[in-house]
OpenMM code with the backbone's topology and positions (N, CA, C; nanometers):
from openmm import Vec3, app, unit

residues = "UNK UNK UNK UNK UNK UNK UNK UNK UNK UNK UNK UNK UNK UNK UNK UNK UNK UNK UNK UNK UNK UNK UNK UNK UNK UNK UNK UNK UNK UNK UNK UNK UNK UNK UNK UNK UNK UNK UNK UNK UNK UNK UNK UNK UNK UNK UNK UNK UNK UNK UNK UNK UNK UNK UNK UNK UNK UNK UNK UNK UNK UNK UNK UNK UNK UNK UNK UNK UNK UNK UNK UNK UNK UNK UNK UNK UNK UNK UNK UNK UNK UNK UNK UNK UNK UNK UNK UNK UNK UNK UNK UNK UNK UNK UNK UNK UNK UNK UNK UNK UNK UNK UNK UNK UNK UNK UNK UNK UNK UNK UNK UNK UNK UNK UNK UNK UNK UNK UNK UNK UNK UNK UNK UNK UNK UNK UNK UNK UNK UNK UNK UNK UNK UNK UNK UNK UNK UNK UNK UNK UNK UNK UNK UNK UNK UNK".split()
positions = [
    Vec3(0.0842, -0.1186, 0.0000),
    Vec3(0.0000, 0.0000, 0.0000),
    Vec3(0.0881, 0.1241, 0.0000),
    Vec3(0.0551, 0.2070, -0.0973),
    Vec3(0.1197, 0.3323, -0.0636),
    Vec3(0.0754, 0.4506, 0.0315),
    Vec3(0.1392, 0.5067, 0.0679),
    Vec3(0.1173, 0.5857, 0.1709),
    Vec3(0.2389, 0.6601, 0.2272),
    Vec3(0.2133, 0.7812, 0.3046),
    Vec3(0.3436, 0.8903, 0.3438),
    Vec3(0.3513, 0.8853, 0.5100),
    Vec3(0.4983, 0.9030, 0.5338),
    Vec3(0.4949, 0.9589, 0.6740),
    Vec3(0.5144, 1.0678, 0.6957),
    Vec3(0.4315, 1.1351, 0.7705),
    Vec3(0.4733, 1.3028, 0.8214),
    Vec3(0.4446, 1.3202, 0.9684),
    Vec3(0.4959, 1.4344, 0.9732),
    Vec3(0.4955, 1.4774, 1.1486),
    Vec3(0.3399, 1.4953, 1.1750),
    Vec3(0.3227, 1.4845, 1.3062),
    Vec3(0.2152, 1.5483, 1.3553),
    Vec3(0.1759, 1.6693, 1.3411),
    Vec3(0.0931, 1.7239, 1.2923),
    Vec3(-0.0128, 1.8897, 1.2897),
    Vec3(-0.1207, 1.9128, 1.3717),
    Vec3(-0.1503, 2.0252, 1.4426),
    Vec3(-0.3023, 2.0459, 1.5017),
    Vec3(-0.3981, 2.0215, 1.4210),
    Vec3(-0.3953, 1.9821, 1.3079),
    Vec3(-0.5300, 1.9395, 1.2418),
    Vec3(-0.5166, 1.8053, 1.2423),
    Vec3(-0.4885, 1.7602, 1.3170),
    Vec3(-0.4949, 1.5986, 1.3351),
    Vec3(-0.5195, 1.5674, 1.4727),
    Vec3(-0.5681, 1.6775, 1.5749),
    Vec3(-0.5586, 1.6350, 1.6913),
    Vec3(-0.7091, 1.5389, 1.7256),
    Vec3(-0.8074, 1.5472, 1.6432),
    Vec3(-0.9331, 1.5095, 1.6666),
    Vec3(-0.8762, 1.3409, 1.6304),
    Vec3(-0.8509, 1.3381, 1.5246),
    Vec3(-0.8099, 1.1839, 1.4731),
    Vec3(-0.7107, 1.1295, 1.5627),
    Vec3(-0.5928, 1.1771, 1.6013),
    Vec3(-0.5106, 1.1133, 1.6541),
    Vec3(-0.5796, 1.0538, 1.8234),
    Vec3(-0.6617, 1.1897, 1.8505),
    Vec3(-0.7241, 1.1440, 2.0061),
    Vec3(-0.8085, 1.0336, 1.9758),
    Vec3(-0.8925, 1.0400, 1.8993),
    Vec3(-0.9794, 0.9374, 1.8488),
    Vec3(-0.9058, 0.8329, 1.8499),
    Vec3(-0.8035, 0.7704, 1.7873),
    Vec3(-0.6974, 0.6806, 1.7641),
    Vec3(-0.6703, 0.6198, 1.8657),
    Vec3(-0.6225, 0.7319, 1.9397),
    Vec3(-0.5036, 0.7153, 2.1006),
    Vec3(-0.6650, 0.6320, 2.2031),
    Vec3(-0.7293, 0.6692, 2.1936),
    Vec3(-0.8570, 0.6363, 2.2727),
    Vec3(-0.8678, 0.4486, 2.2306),
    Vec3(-0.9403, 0.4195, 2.1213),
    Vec3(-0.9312, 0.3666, 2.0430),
    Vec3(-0.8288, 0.2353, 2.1129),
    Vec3(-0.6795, 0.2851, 2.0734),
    Vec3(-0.5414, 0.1982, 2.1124),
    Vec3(-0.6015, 0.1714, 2.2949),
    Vec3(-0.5826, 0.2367, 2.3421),
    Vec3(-0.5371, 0.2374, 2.4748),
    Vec3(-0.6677, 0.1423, 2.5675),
    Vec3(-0.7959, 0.1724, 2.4576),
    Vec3(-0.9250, 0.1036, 2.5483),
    Vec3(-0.9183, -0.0659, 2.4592),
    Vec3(-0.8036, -0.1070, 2.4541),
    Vec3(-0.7699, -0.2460, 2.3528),
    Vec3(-0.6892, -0.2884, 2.4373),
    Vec3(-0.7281, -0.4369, 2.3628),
    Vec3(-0.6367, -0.5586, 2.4236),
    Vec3(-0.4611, -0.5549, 2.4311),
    Vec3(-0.4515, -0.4411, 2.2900),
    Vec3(-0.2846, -0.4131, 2.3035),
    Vec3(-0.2433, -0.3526, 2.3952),
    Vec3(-0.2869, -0.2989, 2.5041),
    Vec3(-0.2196, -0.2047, 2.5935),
    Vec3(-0.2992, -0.2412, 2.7229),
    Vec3(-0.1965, -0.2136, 2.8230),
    Vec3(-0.2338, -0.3040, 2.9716),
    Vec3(-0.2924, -0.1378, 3.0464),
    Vec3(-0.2858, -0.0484, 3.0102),
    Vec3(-0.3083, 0.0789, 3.0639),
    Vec3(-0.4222, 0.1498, 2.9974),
    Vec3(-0.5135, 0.2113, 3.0605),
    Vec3(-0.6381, 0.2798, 2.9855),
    Vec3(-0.5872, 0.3997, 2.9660),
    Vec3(-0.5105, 0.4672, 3.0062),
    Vec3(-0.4936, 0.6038, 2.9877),
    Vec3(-0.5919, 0.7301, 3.0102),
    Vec3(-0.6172, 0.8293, 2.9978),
    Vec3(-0.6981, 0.9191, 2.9935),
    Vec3(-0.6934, 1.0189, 2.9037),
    Vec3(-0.7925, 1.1092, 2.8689),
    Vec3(-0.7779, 1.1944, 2.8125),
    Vec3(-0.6872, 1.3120, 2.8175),
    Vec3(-0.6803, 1.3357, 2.9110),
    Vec3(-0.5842, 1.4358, 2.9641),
    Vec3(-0.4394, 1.4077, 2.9410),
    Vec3(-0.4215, 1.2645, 2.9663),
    Vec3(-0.2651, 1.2128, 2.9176),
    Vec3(-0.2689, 1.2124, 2.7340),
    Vec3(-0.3653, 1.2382, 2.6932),
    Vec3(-0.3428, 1.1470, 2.5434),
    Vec3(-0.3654, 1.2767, 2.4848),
    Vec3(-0.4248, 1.4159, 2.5371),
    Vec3(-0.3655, 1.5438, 2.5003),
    Vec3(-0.2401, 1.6199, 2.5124),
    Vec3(-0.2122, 1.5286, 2.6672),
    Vec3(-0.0522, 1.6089, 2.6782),
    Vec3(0.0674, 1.5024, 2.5641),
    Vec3(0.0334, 1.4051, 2.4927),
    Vec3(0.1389, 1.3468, 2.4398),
    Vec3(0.0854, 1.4302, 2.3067),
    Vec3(-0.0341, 1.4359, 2.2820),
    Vec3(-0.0347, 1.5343, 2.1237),
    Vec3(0.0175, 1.6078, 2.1532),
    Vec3(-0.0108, 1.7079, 2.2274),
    Vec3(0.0628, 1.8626, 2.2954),
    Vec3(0.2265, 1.8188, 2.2779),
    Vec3(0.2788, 1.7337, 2.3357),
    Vec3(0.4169, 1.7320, 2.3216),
    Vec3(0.4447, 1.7090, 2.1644),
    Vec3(0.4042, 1.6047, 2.1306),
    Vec3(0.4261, 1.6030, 1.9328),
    Vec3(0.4141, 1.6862, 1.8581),
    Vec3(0.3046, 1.8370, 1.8857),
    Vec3(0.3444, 1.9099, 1.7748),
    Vec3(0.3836, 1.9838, 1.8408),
    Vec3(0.4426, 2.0550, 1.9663),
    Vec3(0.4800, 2.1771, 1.9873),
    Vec3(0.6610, 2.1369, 2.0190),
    Vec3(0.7352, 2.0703, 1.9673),
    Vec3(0.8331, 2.0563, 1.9638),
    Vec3(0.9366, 1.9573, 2.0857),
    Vec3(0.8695, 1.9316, 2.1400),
    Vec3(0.9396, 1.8536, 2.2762),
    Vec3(1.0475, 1.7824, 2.2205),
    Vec3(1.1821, 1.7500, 2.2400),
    Vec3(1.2956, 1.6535, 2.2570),
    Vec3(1.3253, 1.5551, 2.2707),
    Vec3(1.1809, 1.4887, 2.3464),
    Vec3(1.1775, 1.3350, 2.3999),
    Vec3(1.0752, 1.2448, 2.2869),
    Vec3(0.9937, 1.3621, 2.2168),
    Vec3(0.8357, 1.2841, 2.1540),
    Vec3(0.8365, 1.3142, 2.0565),
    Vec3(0.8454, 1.2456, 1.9273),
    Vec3(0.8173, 1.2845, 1.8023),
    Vec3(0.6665, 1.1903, 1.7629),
    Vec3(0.6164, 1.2424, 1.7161),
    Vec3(0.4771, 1.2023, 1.6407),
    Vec3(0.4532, 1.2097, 1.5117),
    Vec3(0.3731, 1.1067, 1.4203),
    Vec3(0.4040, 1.0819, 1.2685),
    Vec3(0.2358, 1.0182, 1.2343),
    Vec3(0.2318, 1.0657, 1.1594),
    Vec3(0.0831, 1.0341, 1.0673),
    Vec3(0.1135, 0.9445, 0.9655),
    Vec3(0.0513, 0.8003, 0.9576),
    Vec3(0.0335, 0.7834, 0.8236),
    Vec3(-0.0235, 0.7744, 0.7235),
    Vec3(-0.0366, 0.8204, 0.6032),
    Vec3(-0.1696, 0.9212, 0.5645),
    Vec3(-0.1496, 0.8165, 0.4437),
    Vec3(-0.2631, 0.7995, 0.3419),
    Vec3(-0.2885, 0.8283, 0.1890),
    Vec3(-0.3567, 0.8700, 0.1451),
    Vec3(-0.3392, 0.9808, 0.0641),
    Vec3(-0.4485, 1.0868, -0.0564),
    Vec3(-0.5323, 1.1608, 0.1015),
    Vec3(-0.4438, 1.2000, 0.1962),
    Vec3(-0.5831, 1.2921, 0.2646),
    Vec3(-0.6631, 1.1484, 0.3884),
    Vec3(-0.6402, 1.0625, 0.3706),
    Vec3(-0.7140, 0.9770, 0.4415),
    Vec3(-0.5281, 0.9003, 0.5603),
    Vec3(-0.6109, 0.9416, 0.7028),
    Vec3(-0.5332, 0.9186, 0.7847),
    Vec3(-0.5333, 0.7364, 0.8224),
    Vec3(-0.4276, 0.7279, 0.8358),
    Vec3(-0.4331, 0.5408, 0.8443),
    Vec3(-0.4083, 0.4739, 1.0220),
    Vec3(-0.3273, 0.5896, 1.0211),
    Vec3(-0.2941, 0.5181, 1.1729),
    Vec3(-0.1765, 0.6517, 1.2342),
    Vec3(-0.1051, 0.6263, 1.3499),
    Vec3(-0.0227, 0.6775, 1.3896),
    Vec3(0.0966, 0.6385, 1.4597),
    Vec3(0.1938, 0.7120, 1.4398),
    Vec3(0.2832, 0.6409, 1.5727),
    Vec3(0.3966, 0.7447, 1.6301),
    Vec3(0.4297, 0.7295, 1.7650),
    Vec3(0.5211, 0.7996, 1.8551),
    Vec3(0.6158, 0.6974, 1.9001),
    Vec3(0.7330, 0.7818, 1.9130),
    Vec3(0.8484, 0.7803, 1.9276),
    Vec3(0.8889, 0.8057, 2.0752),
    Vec3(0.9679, 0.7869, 2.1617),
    Vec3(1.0168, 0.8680, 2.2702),
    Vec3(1.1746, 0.8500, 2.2401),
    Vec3(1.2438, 0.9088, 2.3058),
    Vec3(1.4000, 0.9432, 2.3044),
    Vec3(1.4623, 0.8912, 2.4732),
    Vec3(1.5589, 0.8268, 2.4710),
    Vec3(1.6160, 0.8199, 2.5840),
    Vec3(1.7518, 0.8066, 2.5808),
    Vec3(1.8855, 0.7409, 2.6547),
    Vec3(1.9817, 0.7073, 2.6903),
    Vec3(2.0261, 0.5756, 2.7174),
    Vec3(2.0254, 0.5097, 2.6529),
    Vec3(2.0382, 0.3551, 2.7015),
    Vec3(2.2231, 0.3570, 2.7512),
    Vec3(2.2380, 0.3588, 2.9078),
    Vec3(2.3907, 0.3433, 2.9310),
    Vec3(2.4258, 0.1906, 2.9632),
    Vec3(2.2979, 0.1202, 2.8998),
    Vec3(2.3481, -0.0259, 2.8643),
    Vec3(2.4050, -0.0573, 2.7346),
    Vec3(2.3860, 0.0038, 2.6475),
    Vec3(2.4542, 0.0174, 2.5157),
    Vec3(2.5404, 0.1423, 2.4663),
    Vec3(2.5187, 0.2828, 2.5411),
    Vec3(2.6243, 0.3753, 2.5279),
    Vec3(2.5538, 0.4479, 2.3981),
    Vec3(2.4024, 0.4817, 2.3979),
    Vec3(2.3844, 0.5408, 2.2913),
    Vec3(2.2402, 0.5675, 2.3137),
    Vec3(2.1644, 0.7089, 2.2555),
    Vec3(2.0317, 0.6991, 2.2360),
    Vec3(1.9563, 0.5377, 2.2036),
    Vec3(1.8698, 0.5904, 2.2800),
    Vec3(1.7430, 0.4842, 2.2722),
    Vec3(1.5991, 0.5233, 2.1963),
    Vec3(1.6057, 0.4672, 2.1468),
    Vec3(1.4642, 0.5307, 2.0657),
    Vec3(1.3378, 0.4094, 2.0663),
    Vec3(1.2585, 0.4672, 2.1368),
    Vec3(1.1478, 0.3865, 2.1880),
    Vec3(1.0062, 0.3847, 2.1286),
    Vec3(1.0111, 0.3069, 2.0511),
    Vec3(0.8382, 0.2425, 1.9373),
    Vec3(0.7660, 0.2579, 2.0837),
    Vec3(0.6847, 0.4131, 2.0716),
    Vec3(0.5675, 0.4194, 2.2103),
    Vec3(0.4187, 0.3486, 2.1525),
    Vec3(0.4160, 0.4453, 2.0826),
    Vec3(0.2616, 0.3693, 1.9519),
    Vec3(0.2776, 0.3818, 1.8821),
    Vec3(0.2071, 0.2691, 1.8333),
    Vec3(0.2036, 0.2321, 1.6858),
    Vec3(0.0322, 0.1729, 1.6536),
    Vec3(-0.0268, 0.2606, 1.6044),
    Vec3(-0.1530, 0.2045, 1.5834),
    Vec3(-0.1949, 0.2477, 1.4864),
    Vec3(-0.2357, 0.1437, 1.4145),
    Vec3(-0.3456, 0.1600, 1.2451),
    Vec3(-0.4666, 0.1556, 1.2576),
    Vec3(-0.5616, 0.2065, 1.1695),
    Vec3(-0.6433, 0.1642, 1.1743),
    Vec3(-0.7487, 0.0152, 1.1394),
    Vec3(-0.8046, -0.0645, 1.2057),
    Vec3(-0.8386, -0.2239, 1.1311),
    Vec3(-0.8294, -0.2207, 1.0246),
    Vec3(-0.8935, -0.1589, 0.9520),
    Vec3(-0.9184, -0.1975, 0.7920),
    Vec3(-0.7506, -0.1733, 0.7247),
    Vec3(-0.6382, -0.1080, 0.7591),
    Vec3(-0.5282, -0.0833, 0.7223),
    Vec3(-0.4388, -0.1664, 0.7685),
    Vec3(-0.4299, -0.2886, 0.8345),
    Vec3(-0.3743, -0.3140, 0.9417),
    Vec3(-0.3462, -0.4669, 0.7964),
    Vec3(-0.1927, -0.4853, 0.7743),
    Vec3(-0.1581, -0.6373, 0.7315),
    Vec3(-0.1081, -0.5358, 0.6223),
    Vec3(-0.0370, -0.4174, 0.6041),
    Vec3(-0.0363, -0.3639, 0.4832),
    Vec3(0.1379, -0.3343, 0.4665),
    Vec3(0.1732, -0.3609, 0.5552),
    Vec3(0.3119, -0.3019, 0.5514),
    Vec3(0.3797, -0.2016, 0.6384),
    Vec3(0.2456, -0.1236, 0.6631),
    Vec3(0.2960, -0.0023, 0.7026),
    Vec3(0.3893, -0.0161, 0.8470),
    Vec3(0.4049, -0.0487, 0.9244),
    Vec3(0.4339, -0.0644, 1.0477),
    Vec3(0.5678, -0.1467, 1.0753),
    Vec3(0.6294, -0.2134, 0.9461),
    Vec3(0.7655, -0.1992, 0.9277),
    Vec3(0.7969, -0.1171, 0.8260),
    Vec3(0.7131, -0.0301, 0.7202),
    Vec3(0.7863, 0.0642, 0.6950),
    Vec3(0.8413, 0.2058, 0.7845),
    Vec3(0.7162, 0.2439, 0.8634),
    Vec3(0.7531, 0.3498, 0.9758),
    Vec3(0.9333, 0.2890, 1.0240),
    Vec3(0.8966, 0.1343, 1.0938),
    Vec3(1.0345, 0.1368, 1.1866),
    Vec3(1.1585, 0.1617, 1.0751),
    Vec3(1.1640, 0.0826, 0.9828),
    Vec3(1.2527, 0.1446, 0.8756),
    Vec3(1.2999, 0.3247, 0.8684),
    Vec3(1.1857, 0.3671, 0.8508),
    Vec3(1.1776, 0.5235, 0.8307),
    Vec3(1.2423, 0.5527, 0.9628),
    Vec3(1.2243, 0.5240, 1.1001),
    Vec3(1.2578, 0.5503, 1.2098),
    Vec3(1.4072, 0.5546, 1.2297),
    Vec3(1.4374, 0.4210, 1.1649),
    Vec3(1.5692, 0.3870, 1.1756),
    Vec3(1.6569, 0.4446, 1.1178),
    Vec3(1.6470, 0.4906, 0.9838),
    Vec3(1.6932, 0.5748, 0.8741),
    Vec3(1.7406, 0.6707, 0.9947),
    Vec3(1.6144, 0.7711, 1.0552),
    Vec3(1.6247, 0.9059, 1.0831),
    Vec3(1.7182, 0.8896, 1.2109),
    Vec3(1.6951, 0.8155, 1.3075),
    Vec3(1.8001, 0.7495, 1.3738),
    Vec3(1.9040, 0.6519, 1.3659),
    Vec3(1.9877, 0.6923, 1.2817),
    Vec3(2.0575, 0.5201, 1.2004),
    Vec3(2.1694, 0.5236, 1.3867),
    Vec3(2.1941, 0.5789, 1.4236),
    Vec3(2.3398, 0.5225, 1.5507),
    Vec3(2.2187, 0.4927, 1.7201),
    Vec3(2.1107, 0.4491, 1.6969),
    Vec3(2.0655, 0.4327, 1.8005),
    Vec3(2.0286, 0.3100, 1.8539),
    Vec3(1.9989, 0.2261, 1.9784),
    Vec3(1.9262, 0.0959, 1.9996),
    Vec3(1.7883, 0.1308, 1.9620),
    Vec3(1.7058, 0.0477, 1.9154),
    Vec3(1.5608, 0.0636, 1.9499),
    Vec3(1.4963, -0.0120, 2.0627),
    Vec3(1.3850, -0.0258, 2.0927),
    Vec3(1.3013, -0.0589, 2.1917),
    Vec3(1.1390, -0.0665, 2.1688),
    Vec3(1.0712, -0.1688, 2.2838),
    Vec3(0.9520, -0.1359, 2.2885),
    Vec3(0.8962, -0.2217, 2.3478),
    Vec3(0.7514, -0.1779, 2.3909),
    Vec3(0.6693, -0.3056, 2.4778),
    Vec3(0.5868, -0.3438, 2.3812),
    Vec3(0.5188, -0.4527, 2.3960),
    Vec3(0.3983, -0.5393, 2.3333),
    Vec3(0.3433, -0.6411, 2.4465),
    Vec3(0.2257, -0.6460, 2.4034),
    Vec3(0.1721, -0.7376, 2.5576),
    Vec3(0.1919, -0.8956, 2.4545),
    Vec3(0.2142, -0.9976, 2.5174),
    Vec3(0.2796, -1.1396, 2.4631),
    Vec3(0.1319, -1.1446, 2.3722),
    Vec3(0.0456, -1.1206, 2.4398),
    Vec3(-0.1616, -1.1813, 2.3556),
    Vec3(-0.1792, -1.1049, 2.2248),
    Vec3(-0.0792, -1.0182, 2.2434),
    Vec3(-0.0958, -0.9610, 2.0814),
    Vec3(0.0078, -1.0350, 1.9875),
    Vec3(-0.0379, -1.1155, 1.9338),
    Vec3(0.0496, -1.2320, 1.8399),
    Vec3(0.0932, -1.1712, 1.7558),
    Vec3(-0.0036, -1.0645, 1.6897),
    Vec3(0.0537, -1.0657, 1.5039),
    Vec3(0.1061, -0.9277, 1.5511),
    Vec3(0.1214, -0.8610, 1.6328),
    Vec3(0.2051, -0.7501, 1.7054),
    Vec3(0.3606, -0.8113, 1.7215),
    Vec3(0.3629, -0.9435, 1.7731),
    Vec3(0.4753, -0.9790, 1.7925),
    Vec3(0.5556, -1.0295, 1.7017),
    Vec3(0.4582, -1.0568, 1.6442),
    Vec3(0.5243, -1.1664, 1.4858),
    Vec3(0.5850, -1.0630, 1.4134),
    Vec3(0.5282, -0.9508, 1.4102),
    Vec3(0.6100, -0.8209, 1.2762),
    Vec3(0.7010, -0.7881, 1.3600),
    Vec3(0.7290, -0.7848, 1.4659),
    Vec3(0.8573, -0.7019, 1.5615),
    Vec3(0.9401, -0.8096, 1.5768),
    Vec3(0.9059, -0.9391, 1.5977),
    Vec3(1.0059, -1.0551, 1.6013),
    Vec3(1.0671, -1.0233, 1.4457),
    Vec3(0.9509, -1.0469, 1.3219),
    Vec3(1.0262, -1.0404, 1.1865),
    Vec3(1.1093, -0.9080, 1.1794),
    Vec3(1.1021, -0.8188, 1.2101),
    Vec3(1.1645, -0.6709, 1.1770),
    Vec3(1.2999, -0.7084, 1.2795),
    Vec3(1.3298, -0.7971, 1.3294),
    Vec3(1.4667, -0.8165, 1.4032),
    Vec3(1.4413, -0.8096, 1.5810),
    Vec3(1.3236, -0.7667, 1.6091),
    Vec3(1.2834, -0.7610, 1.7746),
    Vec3(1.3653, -0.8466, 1.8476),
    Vec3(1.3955, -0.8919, 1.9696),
    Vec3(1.3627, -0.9770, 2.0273),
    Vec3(1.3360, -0.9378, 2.1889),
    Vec3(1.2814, -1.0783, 2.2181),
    Vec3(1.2528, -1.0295, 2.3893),
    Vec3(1.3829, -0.9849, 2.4500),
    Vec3(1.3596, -0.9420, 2.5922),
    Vec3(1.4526, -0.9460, 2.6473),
    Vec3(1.3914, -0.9429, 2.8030),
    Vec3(1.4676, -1.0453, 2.8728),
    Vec3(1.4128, -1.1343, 3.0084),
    Vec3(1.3830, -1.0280, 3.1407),
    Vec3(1.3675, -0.9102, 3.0966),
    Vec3(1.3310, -0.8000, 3.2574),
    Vec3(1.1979, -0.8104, 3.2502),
    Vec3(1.2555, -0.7904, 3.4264),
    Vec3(1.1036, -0.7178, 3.4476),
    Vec3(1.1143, -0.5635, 3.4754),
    Vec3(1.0035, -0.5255, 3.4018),
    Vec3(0.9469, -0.3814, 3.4248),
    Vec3(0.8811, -0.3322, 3.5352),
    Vec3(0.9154, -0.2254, 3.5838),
    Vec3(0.9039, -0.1672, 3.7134),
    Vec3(0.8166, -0.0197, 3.7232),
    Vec3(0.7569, 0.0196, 3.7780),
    Vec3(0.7079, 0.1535, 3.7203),
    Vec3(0.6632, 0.2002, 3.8418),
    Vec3(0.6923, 0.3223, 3.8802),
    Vec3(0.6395, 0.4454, 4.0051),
    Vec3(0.5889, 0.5189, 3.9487),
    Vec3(0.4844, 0.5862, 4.0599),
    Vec3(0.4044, 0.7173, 3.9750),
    Vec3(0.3901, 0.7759, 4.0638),
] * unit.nanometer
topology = app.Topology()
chain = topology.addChain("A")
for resn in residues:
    res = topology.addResidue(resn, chain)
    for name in ("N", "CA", "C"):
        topology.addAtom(name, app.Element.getBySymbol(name[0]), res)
């Protein structure tokens, strides 16, 4: 399928929330999130933040899905970390390619970095494209304060 990647714009904030809603009230993600969080990560994607980049993937005007990025330090490898946050298509788009072309595109724009990311194990065909794109597990456990 053809289709473009571009940054996030305020005229995408209705779709992308829609989206982010969408992702987060699904079986792929162990966290519901809120609204308020899923404005402050648009808010960070288009107004320039350091840590969050955000990307549309569009064809002819018709939005397909989205995905964010975060930025970190991995001083287990001695180099930026660049972290697959979301990645979500829409159903009907979903088996098309797109979602190893983004990481490709990702990688390009970051070629000297590790990548990263979570997936819950029940999402199979989540795992199957990140296993094929070179993924693999790795045996931690995740820890989280708030």
């Amino acid at each position: 399928m053809e289709f473009s990647i571009r940054q996030m714009k305020e005229k995408d904030r209705e779709c992308v929330l829609s989206m982010m809603e969408e992702f987060y009230n699904s079986d792929a993600v162990l966290t519901n999130g809120s609204r308020e969080i899923f404005e402050n990560d648009f808010n960070n994607c288009i107004n320039g933040c350091p840590y969050l980049e955000g990307y549309i993937f569009e064809n002819g005007g018709i939005i397909l899905g989205y995905g964010m990025i975060a930025k970190s330090f991995s001083t287990e490898f001695g180099k930026i970390c660049i972290w697959f946050e979301d990645l979500y298509l829409k159903p009907e788009f979903r088996g098309n390619g797109i979602v190893p072309k983004f990481m490709q595109f990702v990688e390009k724009k970051h070629n000297d970095a590790v990548f990263r990311l979570e997936v819950e194990e029940k999402n199979t065909h989540a795992c199957y494209t990140y296993k094929k794109f070179g993924f693999k597990p790795l045996p931690y456990l995740e820890m989280i304060k708030r």
